[in-house]
C-alpha positions in Angstrom: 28.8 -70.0 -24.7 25.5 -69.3 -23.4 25.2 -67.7 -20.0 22.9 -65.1 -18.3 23.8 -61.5 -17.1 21.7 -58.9 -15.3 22.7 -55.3 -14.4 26.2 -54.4 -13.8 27.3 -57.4 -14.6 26.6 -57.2 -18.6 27.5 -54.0 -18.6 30.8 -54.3 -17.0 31.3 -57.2 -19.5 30.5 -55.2 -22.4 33.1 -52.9 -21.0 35.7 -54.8 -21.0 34.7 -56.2 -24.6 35.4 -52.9 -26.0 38.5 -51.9 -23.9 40.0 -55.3 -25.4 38.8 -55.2 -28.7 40.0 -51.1 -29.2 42.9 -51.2 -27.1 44.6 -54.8 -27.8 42.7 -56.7 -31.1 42.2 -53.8 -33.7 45.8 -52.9 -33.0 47.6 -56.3 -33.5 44.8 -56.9 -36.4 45.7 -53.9 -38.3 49.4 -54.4 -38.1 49.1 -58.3 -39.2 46.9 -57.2 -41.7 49.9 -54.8 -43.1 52.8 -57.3 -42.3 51.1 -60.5 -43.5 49.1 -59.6 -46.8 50.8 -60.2 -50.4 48.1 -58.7 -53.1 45.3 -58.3 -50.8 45.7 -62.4 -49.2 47.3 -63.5 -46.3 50.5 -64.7 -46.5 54.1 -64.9 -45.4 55.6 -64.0 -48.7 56.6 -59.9 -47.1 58.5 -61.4 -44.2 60.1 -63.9 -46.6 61.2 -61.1 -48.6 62.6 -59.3 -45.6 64.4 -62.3 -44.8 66.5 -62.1 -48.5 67.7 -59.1 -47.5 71.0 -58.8 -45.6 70.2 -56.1 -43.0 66.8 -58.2 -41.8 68.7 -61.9 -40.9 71.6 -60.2 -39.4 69.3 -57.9 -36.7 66.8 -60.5 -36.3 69.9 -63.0 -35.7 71.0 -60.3 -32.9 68.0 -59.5 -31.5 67.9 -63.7 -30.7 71.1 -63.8 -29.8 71.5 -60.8 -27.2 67.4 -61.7 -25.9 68.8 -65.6 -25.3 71.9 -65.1 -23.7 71.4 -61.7 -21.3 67.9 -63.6 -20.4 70.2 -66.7 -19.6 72.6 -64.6 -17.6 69.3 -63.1 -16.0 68.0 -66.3 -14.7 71.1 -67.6 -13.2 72.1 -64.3 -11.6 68.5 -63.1 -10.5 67.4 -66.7 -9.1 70.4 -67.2 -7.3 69.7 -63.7 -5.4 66.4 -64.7 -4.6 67.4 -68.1 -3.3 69.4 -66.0 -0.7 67.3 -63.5 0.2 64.0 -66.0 0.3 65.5 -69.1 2.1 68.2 -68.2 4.2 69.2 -66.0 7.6 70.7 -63.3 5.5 71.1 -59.4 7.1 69.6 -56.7 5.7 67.3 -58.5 3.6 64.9 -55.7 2.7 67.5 -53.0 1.8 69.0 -55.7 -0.6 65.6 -56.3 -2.4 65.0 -52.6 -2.7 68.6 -51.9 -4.0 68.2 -55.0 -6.4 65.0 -54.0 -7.8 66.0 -50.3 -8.2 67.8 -51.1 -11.6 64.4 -52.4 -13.0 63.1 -48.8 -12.3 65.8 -46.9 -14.1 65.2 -46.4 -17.7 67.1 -48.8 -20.1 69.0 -46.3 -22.0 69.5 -44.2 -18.9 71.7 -47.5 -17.9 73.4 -47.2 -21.1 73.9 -43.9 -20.8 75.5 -44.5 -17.1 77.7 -47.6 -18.3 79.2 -45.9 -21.0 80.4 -43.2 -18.8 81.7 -45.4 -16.4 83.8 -47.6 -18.5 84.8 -45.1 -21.3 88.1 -43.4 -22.1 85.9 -40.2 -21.5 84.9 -41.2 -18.1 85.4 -38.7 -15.7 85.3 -41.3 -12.2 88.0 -43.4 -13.7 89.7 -40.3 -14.6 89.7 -38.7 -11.2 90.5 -42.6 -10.0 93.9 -42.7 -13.1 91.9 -45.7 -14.3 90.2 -44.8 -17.4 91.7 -46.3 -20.8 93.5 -44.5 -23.5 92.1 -42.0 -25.0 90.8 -43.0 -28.5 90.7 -46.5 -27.6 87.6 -48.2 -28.6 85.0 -48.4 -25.3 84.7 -51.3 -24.2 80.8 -51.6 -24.3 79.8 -50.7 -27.7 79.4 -54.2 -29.7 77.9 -57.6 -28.7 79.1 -58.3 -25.4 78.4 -54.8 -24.1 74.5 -55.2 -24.7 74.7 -58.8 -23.5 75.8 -57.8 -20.7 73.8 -54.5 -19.9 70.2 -56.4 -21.0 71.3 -58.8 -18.5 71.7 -56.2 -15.4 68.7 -54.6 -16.6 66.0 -57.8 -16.5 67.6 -59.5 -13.5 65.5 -57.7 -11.1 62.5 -59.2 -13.0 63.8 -62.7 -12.6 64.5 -61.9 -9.2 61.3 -60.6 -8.5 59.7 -63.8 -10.2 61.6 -66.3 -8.1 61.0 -64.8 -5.0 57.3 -64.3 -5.1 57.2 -68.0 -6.2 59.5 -69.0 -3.0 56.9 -67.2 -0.9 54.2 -69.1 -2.3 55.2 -72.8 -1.6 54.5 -74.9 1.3 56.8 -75.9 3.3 55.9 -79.3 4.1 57.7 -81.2 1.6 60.8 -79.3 2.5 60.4 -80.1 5.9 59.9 -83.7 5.4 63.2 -83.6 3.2 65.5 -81.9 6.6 64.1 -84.3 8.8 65.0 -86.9 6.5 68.4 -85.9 6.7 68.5 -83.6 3.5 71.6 -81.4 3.0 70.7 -77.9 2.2 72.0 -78.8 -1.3 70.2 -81.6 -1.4 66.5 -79.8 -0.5 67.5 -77.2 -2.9 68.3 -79.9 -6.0 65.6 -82.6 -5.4 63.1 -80.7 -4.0 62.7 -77.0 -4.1 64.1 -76.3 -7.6 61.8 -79.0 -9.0 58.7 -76.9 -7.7 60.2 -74.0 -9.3 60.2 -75.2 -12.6 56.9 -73.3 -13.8 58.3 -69.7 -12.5 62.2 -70.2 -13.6 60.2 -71.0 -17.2 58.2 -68.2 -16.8 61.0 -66.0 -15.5 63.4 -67.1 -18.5 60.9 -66.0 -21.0 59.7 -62.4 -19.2 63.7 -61.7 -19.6 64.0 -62.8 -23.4 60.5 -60.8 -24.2 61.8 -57.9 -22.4 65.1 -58.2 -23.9 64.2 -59.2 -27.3 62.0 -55.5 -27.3 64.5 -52.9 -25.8 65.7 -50.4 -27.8 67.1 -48.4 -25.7 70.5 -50.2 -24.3 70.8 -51.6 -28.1 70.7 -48.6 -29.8 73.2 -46.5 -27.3 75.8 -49.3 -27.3 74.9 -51.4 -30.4 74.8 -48.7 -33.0 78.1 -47.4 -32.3 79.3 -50.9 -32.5 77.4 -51.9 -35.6 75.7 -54.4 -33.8 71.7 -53.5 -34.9 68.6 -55.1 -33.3 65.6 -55.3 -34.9 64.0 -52.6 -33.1 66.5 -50.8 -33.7 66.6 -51.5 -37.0 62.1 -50.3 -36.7 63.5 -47.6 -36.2 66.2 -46.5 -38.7 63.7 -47.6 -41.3 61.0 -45.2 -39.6 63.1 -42.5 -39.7 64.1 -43.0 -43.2 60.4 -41.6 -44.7 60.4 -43.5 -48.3 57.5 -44.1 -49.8 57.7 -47.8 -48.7 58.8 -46.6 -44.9 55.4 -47.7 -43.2 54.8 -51.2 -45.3 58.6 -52.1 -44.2 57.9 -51.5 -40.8 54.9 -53.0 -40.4 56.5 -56.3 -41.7 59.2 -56.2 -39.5 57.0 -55.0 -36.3 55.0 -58.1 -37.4 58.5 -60.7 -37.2 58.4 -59.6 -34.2 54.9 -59.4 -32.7 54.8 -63.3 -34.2 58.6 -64.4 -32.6 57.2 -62.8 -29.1 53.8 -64.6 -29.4 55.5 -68.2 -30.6 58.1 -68.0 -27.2 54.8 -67.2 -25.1 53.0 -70.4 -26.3 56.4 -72.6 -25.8 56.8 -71.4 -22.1 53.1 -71.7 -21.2 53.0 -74.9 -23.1 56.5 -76.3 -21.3 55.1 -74.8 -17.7 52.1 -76.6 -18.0 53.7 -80.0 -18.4 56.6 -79.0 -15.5 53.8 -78.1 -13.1 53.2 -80.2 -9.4 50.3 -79.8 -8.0 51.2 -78.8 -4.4 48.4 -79.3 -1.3 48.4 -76.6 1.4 48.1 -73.0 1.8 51.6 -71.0 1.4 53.6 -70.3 4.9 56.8 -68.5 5.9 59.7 -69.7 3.9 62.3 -71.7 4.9 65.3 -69.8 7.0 68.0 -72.1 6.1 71.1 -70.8 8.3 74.3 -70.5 6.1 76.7 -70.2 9.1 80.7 -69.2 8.1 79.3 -68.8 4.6 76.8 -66.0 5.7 79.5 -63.1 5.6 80.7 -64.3 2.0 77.1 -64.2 1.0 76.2 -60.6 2.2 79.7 -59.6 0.7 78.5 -61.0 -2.9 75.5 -58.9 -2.4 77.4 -55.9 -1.4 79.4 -56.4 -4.5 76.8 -57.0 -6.9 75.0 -53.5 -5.6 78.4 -51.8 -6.3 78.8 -53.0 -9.8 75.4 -52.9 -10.7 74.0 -49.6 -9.1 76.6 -47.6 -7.7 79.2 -47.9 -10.3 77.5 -46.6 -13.2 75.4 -44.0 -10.6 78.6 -42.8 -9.7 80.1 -42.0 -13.3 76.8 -40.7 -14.9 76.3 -38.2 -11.7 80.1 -37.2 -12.5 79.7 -36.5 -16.1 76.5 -34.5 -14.9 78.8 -32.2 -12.7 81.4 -31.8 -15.1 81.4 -28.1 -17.9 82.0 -30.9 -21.2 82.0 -34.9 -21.5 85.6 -35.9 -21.3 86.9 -33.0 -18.7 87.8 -35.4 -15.1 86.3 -34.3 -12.2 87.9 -32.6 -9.8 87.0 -29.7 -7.3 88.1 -27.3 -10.0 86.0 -28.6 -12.6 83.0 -29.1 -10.6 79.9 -27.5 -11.7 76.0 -27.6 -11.7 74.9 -25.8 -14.7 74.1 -28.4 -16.8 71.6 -29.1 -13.8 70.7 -25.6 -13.7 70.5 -25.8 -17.1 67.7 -29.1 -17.5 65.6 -27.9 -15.1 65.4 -24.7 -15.1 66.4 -22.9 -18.5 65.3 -26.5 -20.9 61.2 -26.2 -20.6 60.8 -29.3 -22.5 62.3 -31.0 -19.0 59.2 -29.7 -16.9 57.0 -30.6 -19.5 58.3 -34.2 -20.1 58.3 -34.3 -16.4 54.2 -33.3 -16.1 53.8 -35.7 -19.5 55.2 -38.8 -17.5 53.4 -38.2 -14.5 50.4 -37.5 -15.9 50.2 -40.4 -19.2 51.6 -43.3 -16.4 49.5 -41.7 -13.2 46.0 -42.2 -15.4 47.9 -45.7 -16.9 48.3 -47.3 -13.9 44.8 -45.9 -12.1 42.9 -47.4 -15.2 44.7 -50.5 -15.6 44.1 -51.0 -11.7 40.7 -50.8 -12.1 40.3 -53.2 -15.4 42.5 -55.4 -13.3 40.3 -55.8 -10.8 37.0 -56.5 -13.5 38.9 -59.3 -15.2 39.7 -60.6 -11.8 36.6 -60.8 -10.7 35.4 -62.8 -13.6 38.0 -64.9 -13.4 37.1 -66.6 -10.5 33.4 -65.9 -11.1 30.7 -69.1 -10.9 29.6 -68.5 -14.6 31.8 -70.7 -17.2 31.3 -68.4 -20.0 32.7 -65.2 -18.0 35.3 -66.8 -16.7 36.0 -67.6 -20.5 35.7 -64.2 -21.8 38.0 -63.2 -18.3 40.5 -65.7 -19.7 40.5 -64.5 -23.0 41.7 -60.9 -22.0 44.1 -62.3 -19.6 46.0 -63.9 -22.9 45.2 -61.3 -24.6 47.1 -58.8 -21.5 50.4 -61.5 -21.6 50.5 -61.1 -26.0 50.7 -57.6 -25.5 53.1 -57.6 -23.3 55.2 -60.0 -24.5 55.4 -57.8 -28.0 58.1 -55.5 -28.0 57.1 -51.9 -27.5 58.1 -50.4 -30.5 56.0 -52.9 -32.1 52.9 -51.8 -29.9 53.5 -47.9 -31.4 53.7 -49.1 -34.9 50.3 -50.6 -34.2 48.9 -47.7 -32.8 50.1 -45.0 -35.4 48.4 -47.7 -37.7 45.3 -47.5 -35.8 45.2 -43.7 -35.0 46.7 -42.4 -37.6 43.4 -41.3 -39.3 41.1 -39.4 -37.5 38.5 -41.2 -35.2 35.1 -42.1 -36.7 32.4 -40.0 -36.3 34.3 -38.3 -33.7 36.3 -36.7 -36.3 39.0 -36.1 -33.5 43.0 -37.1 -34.0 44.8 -38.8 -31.5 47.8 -38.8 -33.3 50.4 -36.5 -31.8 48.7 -36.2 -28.6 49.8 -37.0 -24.9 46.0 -39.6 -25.2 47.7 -42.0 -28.0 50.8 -42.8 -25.9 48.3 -43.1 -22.5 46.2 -45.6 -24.9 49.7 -47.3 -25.8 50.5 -47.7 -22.2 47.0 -49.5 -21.5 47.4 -52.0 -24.2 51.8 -52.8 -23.2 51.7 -52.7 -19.4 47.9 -54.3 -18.8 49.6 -57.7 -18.3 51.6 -56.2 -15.2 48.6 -54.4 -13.4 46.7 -58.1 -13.8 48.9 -60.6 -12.6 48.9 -59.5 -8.7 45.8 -59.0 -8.5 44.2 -62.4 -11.0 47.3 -64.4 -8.0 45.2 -62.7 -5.3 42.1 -63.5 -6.7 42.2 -67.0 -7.2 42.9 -67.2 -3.5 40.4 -66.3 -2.7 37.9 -68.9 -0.8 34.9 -68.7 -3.1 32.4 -69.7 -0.4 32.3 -65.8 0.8 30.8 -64.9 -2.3 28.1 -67.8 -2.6 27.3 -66.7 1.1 26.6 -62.9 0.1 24.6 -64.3 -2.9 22.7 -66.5 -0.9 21.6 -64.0 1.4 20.4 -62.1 -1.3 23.6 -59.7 -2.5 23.4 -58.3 -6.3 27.0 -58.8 -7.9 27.8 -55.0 -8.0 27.3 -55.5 -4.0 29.3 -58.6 -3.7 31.9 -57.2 -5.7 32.1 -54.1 -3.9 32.1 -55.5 0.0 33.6 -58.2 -0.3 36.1 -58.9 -3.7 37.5 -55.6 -3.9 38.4 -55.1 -0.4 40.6 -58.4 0.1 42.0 -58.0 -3.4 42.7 -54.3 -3.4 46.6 -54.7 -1.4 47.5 -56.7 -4.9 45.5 -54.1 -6.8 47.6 -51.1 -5.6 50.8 -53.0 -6.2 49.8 -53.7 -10.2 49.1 -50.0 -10.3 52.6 -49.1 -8.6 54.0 -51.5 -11.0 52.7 -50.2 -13.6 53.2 -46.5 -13.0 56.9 -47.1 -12.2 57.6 -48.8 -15.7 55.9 -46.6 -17.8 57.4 -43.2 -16.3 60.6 -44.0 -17.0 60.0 -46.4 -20.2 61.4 -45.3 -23.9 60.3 -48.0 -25.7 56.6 -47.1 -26.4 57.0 -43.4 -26.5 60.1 -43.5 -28.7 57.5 -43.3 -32.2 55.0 -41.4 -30.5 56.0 -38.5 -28.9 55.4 -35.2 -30.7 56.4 -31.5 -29.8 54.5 -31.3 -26.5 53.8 -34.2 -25.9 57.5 -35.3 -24.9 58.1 -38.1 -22.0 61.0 -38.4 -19.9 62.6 -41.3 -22.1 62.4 -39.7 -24.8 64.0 -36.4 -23.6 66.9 -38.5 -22.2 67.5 -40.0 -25.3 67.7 -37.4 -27.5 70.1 -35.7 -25.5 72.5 -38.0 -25.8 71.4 -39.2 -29.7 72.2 -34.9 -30.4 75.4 -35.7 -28.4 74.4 -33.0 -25.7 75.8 -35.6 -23.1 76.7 -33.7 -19.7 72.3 -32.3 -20.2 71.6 -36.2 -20.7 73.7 -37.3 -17.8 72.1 -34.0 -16.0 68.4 -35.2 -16.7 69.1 -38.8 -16.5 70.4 -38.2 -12.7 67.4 -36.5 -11.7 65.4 -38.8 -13.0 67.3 -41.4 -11.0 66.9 -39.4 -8.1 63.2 -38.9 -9.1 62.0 -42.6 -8.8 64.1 -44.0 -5.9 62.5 -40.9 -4.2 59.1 -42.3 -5.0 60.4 -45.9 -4.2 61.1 -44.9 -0.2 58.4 -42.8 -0.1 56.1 -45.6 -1.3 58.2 -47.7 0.8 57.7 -45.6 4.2 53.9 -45.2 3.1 53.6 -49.1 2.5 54.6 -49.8 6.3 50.9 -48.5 6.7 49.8 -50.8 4.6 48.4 -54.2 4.3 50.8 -56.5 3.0 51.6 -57.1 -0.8 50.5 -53.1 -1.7 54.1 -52.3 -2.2 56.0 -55.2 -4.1 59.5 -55.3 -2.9 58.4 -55.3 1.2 59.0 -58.6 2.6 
């Protein structure tokens, strides 16, 4: 692969060599090297040995069971809402795509938290309501069907998100040929448009299981109480056991995992690329399909599946929050706001996990923006061998993300655990290793809107500017970054908004000081302090759809695409 670079060019290459190779191969390298080696060879004998034990089958069997069926559940829920908001006359559709998405933003075991206290014996809503069960009656969440179901409300904004981006991307004319043919809307959606969608449900299906398959937050709130253990949640019961075999045990495991993430990756690419049409014209408005008498059942659905899914559980976790102890019903007697008085402004680790987030997912999201736009621009560079290196990181970015989080820390404390070289400075325990973390889990979002954008782009514009005499830096700088910058900001939303509220990454390394929001949350409720988890949980509910309509309002200003969920 033989190619020549001058200037900025090499240089910005070379950068993005190293952020790979630091940030996403030494990682995954080191943790292989732990999970796959048997008396200094590789091999697959320590996973086999997991595998005789009884506690490793069963979680791994749960962790594919509960991944397959809530992603399932997630596809047919998630496209059918985006086949209503992105093809027919339906009212209201951009409050209904920010109230779907909003679930998305809400931390996983923050959703735990709020189911549980809206279906429990305990629950103060149905209390105040006289429909709460028994008391002392098993809840009805804790088991199997409960994280089923709550993985699936969780990741069917992503599916929804997929499906409708892909909608707005088709042409139109083959649908238009098919209506003046005589095509039912049935018909056109059967024969011609769910055909073309093939590639994204694909893609869709298996950004659900991934993102199932790594959660640890909605398993362990609702599956340890039922005995129903994940495998990340079983990462980390054997992390917090400290034996002297703690580390070599979870590094197998982190590697099962990293390996069953990175083989359902390669199937979906590989079935997507078979599945794919080749479609001729540039994307146009979607269709706008009128559903007539049925349009008032539609937007009723809708209505009800924001009640179940949003303001249900909002409802019950903002009433345990304004009650003295869990259990106690709500009522104008019991009302009280100390346990918010009490999280934000007598709990300092609240203000500091607060300033942690902001700051670890604010300098995430600004430098995965701007490595987002480098690998885009060599993606759909003239130079074969760049564009090789630029596709390289880009599978690199999906692996990463595809691995469950948890799996990403154990890397990390493999990686960091030692002091760096020559440096002689220790990131472990520091607010810089869980920033680092983030980089090497969320780069795969900050890339995808804005590698879409770029290969849009006509590439005549930049053979003009070189012809007239433009060095890259120049071309890059007048002309790439300001059409691709809208998809730019939106990957660095994206990403901010998924790690500020995530629990996944930070959940193994977090350290006194160096707490995030997630992990604040969690412990609350883990110490069973669950009126200050439902207190700190709320505002940070409040916290992010407050940044979602400010964003919102500010995105008006905007050029299209900036903020994801304007149509």
């Amino acid at each position: 692969m033989r190619f020549r670079l001058k200037g900025g060019e090499g240089l910005t290459l070379a950068a993005l060599f190293l952020f790979a190779l630091v940030l996403m191969v030494v990682p995954l390298v080191l943790l292989l090297r732990m999970g796959l080696l048997a008396e200094g060879h590789p091999s697959l004998a320590p996973i086999l040995t997991a595998l005789d034990s009884r506690s490793v089958p069963r979680a791994l069997w749960h962790s594919l069971e509960s991944a397959g069926a809530s992603a399932l559940l997630s596809l047919l829920a998630g496209t059918l809402v985006a086949l209503l908001v992105g093809l027919t006359d339906l009212r209201g559709k951009a409050v209904f795509t920010f109230l779907t998405l909003i679930p998305m933003m809400i931390p996983p075991h923050v959703t735990a938290i709020a189911w549980t206290q809206a279906m429990g014996p305990s629950s103060p809503l149905l209390g105040m309501l006289g429909l709460a069960p028994a008391p002392g009656s098993p809840h009805p969440l804790y088991g199997r069907g409960g994280v089923i179901a709550l993985l699936a409300v969780q990741h069917m904004p992503l599916v929804f998100l997929v499906v409708l981006a892909a909608l707005r991307s088709l042409p139109r004319e083959m649908a238009e040929a098919a209506r003046m043919a005589g095509a039912g809307p049935l018909r056109l959606l059967l024969k011609i448009i769910l055909p073309l969608l093939i590639p994204s449900l694909l893609a869709a299906l298996t950004l659900a299981f991934v993102s199932a398959l790594g959660n640890f937050g909605i398993p362990a709130l609702l599956g340890i109480p039922g005995r129903y253990i994940t495998l990340p949640v079983l990462i980390w019961q054997r992390l917090s056991s400290f034996g002297p075999s703690m580390l070599a045990d979870v590094a197998v495991l982190s590697a099962l995992m990293a390996l069953i993430a990175v083989a359902v990756v390669a199937v979906q690419m590989g079935l997507s690329s078979r599945n794919r049409a080749a479609l001729i014209g540039p994307a146009q408005a979607p269709l706008h399909l009128r559903l007539g008498r049925a349009r008032p059942l539609a937007e009723g659905a809708l209505v009800l599946m924001v009640a179940v899914t949003l303001a249900l559980p909002m409802a019950a976790l903002f009433g345990t929050a304004l009650v003295p102890t869990y259990g106690v019903g709500l009522s104008l007697q019991t009302l009280t706001l100390d346990n918010f008085r009490a999280v934000l402004f007598e709990q300092s680790v609240t203000a500091r996990a607060f300033l942690n987030s902001t700051l670890a997912a604010g300098i995430a999201a600004l430098m995965l923006a701007g490595a987002g736009l480098l690998v885009a621009r060599f993606l759909t560079g003239p130079k074969r061998g760049a564009r090789r290196f630029a596709t390289g990181i880009a599978g690199l970015a999906e692996t990463t993300y595809a691995i469950p989080g948890l799996v990403i820390s154990i890397a990390f404390i493999l990686t960091f655990l030692r002091p760096l070289p020559i440096l002689g400075l220790s990131l472990y325990n520091t607010l810089a290793i869980i920033v680092l973390a983030y980089l090497c889990a969320f780069f795969a979002v900050a890339l995808k809107p804005v590698a879409a954008a770029a290969l849009q782009l006509d590439p005549a514009l930049d053979e003009a500017a070189r012809v007239s005499g433009a060095g890259w830096g120049r071309r890059t700088r007048r002309i790439f970054l300001p059409l691709v910058a809208p998809a730019a900001g939106s990957g660095a939303i994206l990403v901010f908004l998924t790690a500020y509220n995530e629990v996944t990454v930070s959940a193994l390394l977090w350290s006194t000081g160096t707490e995030t929001i997630g992990t604040v949350i969690y412990n609350y409720e883990y110490g069973g302090y669950t009126t200050l988890a439902a207190a700190m949980a709320a505002v940070t509910v409040l916290a992010t759809v407050a940044l979602m309509v400010l964003l919102d309002r500010f995105g008006r200003h905007l050029p299209r695409g900036v903020v994801p969920w304007r149509i």
